[in-house]
C-alpha positions as CSV (number, residue, x, y, z in Angstrom):
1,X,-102.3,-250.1,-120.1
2,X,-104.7,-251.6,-117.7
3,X,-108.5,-251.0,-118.1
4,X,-111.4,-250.1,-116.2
5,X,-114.0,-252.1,-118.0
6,X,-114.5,-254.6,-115.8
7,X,-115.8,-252.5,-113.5
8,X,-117.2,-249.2,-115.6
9,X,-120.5,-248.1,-114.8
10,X,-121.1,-247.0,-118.1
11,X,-120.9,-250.7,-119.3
12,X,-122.8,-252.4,-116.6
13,X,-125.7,-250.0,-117.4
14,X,-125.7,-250.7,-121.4
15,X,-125.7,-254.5,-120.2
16,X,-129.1,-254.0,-118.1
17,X,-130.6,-252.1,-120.6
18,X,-129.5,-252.8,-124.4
19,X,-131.6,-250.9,-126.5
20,X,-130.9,-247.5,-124.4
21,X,-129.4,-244.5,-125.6
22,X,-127.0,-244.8,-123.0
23,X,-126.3,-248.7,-124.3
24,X,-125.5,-247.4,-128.0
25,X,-123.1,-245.2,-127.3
26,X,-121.0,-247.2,-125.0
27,X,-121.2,-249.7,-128.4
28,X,-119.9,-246.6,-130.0
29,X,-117.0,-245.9,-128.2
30,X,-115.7,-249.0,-127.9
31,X,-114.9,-249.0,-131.4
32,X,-112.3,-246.3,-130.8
33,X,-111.4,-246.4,-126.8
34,X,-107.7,-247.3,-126.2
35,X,-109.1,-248.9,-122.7
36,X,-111.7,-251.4,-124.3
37,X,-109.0,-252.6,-126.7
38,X,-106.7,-253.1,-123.6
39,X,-109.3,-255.0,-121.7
40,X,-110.2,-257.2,-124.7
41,X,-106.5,-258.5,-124.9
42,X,-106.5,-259.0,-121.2
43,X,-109.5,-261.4,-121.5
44,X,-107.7,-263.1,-124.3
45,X,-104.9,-263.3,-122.1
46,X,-106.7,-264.7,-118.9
47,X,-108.1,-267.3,-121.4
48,X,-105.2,-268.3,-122.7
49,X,-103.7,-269.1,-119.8
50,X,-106.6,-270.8,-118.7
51,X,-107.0,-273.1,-121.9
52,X,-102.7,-274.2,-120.9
């Protein structure tokens, strides 16, 4: 599964703006969201192969 994350509105919001309503519940979902767990392991990939 490829993610959207990198470019999710939703997420570049919370970043501007922390301690918004807006900002907790994106920290909320990404507890449970199948595309923020797919994202995470495709950073970890990109720096793994950056580290060989």
């Amino acid at each position: 599964m490829t993610s959207k994350c990198a470019d999710c509105k939703m997420r570049l919001e919370a970043e501007k703006n922390p301690n918004s309503f807006k900002a907790k519940f994106w920290r909320w979902h990404t507890k449970w969201c199948p595309g923020w767990k797919a994202y995470q392991k495709e950073l970890a990939a990109q720096e793994a192969k950056q580290e060989v």
